[in-house]
N, C-alpha and C positions, 0 to 999 in steps of 0.2 A: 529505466531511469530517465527518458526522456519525459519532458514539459510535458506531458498529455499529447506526445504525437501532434503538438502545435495545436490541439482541437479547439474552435472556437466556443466557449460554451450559449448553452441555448436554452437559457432559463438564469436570469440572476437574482440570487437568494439575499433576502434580509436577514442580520443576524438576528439571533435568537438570543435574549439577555437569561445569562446564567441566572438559576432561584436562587434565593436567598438561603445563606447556610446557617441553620439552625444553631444559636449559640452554646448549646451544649454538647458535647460530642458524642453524649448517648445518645441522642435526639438525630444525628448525623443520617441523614439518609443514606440507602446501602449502594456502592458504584453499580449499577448495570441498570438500576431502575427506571423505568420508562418514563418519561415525561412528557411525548405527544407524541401522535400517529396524525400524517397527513396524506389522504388517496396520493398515489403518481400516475397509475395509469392500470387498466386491465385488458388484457389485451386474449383472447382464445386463441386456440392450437394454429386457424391458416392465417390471421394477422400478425402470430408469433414466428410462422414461416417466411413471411413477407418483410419482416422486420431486423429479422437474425440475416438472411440474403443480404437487404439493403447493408447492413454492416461487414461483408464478406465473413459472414461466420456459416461451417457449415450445420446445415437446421432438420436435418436426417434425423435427429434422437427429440425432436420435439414430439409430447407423450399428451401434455396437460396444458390447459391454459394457466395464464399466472394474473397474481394480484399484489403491486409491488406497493409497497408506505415506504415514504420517510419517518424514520425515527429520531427523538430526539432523546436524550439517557444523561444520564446524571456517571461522571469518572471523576478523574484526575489529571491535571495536567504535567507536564514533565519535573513539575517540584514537591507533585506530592499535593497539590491542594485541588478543592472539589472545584468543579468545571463542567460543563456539560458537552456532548456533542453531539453530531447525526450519522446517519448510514441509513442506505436503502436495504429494505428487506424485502426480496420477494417468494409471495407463498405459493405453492402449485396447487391447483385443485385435484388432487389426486385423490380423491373421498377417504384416504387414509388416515387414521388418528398420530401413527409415529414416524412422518414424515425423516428419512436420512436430511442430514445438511452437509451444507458446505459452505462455504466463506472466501470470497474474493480481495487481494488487496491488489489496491492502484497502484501506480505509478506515478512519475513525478511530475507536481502540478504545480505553480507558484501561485494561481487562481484558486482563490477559493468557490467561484462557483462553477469547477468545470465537475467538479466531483457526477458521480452517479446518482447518488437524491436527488440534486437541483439540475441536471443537465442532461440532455440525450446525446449518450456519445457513446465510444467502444466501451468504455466500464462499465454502464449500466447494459449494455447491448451482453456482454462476456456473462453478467449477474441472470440475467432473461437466458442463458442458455442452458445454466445449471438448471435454474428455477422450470423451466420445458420439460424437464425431463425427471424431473419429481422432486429436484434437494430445494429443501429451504434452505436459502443462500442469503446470506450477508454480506454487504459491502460498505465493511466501513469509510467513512469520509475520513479519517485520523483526527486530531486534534487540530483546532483552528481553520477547517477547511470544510464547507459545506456549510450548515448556520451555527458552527461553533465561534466561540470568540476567543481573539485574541488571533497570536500566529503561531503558525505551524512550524513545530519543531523538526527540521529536515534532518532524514537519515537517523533519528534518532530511536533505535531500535526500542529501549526502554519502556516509552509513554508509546508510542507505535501497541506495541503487544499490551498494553492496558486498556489503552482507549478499543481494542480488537476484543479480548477478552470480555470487558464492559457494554461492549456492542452485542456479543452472542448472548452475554445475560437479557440483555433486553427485550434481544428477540426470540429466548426461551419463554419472558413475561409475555411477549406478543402472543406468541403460538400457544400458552394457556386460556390467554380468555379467548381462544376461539374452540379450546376444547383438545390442543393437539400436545402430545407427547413425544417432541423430536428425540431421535436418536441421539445418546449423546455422544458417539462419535463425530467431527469435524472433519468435511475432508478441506483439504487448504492447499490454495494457488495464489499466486499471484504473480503478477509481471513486473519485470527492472525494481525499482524501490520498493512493488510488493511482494516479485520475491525474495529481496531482504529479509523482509518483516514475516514471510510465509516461514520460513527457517527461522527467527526470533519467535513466533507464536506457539511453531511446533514443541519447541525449546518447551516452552515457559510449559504451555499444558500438559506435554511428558512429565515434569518435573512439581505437576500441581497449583498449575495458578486458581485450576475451580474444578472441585472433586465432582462438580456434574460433567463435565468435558473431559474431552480424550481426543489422542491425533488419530484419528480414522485412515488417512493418508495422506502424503507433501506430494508435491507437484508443482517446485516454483520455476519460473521461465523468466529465466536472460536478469539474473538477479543480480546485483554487485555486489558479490561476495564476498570480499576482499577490497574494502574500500582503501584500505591505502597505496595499494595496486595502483586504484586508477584517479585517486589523487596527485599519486608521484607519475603517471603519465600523462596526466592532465595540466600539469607542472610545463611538460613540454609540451603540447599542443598535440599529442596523439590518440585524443580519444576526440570521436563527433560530439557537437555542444559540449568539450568541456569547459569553455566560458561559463555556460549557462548553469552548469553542475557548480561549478567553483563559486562562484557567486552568490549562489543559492545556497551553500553550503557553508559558505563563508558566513554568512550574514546568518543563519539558521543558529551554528554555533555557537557565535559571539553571543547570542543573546542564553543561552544554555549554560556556557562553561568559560566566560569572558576574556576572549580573545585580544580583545584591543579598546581602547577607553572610544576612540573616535574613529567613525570612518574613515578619514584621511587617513588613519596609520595603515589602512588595509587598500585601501580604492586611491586608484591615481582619478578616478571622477567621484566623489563622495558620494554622489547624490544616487549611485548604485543601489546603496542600501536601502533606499526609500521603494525603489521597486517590487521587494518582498514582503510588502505588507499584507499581502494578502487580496488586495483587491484591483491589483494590477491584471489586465487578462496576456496570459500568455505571447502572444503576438506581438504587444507591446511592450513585455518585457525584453523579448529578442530584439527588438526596432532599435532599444536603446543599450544595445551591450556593443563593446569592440567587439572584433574577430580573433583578437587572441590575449594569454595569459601577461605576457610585457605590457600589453597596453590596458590590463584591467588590474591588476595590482601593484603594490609600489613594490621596489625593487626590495630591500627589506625583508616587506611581508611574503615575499616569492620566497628568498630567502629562506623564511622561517620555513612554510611550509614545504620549504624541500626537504628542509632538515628538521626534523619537531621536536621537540623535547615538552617534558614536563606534561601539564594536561593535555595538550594535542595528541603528542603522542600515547599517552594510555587510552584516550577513549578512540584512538584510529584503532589500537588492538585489541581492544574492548569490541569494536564494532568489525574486526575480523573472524570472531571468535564465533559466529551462530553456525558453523556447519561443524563444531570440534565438541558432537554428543552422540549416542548411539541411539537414531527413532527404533521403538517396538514397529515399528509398520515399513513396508520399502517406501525409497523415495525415489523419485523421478524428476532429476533437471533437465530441462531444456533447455537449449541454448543455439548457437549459430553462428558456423565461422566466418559468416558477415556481420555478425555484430559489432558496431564499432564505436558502441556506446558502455557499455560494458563488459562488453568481450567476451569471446568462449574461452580463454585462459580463467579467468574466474570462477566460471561454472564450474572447470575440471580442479580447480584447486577446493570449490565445498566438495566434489563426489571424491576429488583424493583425502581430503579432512574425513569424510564420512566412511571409508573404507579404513581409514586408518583404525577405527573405533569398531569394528567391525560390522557396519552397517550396510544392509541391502538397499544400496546405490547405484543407479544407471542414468549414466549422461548421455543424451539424446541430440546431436548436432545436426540441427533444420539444413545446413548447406551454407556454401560459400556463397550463393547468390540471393540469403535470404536475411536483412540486415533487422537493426533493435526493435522496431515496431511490426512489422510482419512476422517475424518469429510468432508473436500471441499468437495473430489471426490464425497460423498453421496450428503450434499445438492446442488451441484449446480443446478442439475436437479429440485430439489426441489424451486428453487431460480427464475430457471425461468419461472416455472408453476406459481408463482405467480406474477411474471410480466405481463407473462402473463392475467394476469385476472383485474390489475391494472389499 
């Protein structure tokens, strides 16, 4: 759930003005539909070795060269109404027609263009690694981040698993006009806020969000699974960046599920909120944050959020709720008792929620000396040997 690992990104994206919505609702274009494909990069099997390296990923399982697009697709935003967004797809040249996939989700960004479409960073680097070794891989950008418009609904599991959902339709349309018949199993990973959203996905597709998909297998790493866990520790200043989380959460919210009429009621510096527009780059969102929770909200608003009631509190339990279902497939958390962004108490509280239900759960602890961002780099490799065997 860290900012993008502070990444600077390395490509900034113009938005993309949503189409115009057809005034009759039969007329309604269908969510997942594709609306442009733009090259990113092609890269063969020893430039994919040389590339996965440079990112400390290890590049042992590289098979195939890959050929990554931005897509842009037609969904919904967190209210229900039509929106459009992007994600990078990349395809393997594997000369196979039914290509397995898989599906990658980010972590937290307040940049919209560090995403993996528009930026060369660990996310697209982690999507190239699936993609090497035969899955066509998705990596959605979420809502409001990459050339989507508007902002990004933080933490918000809901629109998170639509706009994800909406993304693998598009790049089933992809993978037709080239002739190819993915599998429709999904294997799904993702790290800190995407493995959130990798257990809200799995959720929805078990339960039928699109009778072409199915959860093939979970794999989420250093997820915060238990967000009011580290809300109410972040309260007191014991989790790393939880300014930065609080913040970004705060402001995400309010515009969701209407926390507070004016920023002053929430920020002892107001001008907070304007940080989260989306087009702020990460760096400089940290530049301008205190160093801790007394000096970034007003005493009040601390207050509240210690104690919640009313909509805070149902959508804090709402949003504790995606490890309390039984997957048909095992799952595999990662996590790491250096984590000090999300914690490995969280990890073991979904693999405790998920045995509870009696599900084939195993929590995976990278070590004491291996903290939130370094956890990925170890297990991905980890992530895909068991895909592989899936």
């Amino acid at each position: 759930m860290t900012l993008t690992t502070r990444l600077t990104a390395a490509v900034l994206c113009g938005a993309v003005a949503a189409a115009s919505v057809p005034a009759t609702a039969s007329a309604r274009p269908a969510r997942g539909s594709l609306l442009d494909v733009v090259p990113v990069s092609t890269m063969d099997t020893n430039q994919l070795v040389t590339y996965l390296g440079d990112h400390a990923l290890d590049a042992s399982r590289v098979r195939f060269a890959v050929d990554a697009k931005r897509i842009t697709y037609r969904t919904v935003d967190a209210f229900g109404k039509p929106t459009t967004a992007s994600a990078l797809v990349a395809l393997p040249r594997t000369g196979g027609r039914t290509p397995r996939q898989a599906t990658w989700l980010h972590g937290t960004t307040g940049y919209r263009g560090s995403v993996a479409s528009v930026a060369d960073g660990n996310d697209r680097a982690a999507t190239y690694l699936f993609a090497a070794a035969g899955y066509l891989t998705t990596a959605p950008d979420y809502l409001g981040l990459g050339t989507g418009p508007g902002h990004h609904p933080y933490v918000d599991a809901p629109s998170t698993v639509t706009a994800s959902v909406d993304a693998l339709r598009a790049t089933r349309e992809l993978a037709a006009r080239r002739g190819l018949v993915p599998d429709p199993r999904v294997m799904i990973t993702g790290h800190s806020q995407g493995g959130h959203a990798a257990m809200a996905l799995g959720q929805a597709l078990h339960r039928g969000a699109d009778p072409r998909l199915e959860v093939g297998a979970l794999a989420p790493i250093g997820g915060p699974f238990k967000p009011s866990l580290l809300v109410a520790k972040a309260m007191d200043d014991e989790i790393a960046n939880g300014v930065a989380y609080m913040a970004y959460w705060t402001v995400a919210w309010n515009r969701l599920h209407h926390l507070y009429d004016d920023p002053a009621e929430a920020f002892r510096d107001p001008s907070v909120e304007a940080l989260f527009d989306g087009d702020h780059r990460n760096e400089d969102i940290f530049r301008h944050l205190p160093a801790t929770m007394a000096e970034l909200l007003t005493e009040s608003y601390l207050e509240r959020v210690k104690h919640p009631t009313g909509v805070l509190r149902a959508k804090l339990r709402e949003a504790d709720g995606y490890c309390d279902w039984r997957p048909a497939v095992p799952v595999t958390i990662y996590s790491s008792a250096g984590d000090r962004d999300t914690l490995l108490e969280t990890s073991a509280h979904c693999d405790q929620r998920l045995k509870r239900h009696h599900a084939r759960s195993t929590l995976v602890d990278l070590g004491a000396d291996v903290n939130h961002g370094r956890a990925a780099k170890l297990a991905l490799p980890r992530v895909l040997a068991g895909f592989d065997r899936s």
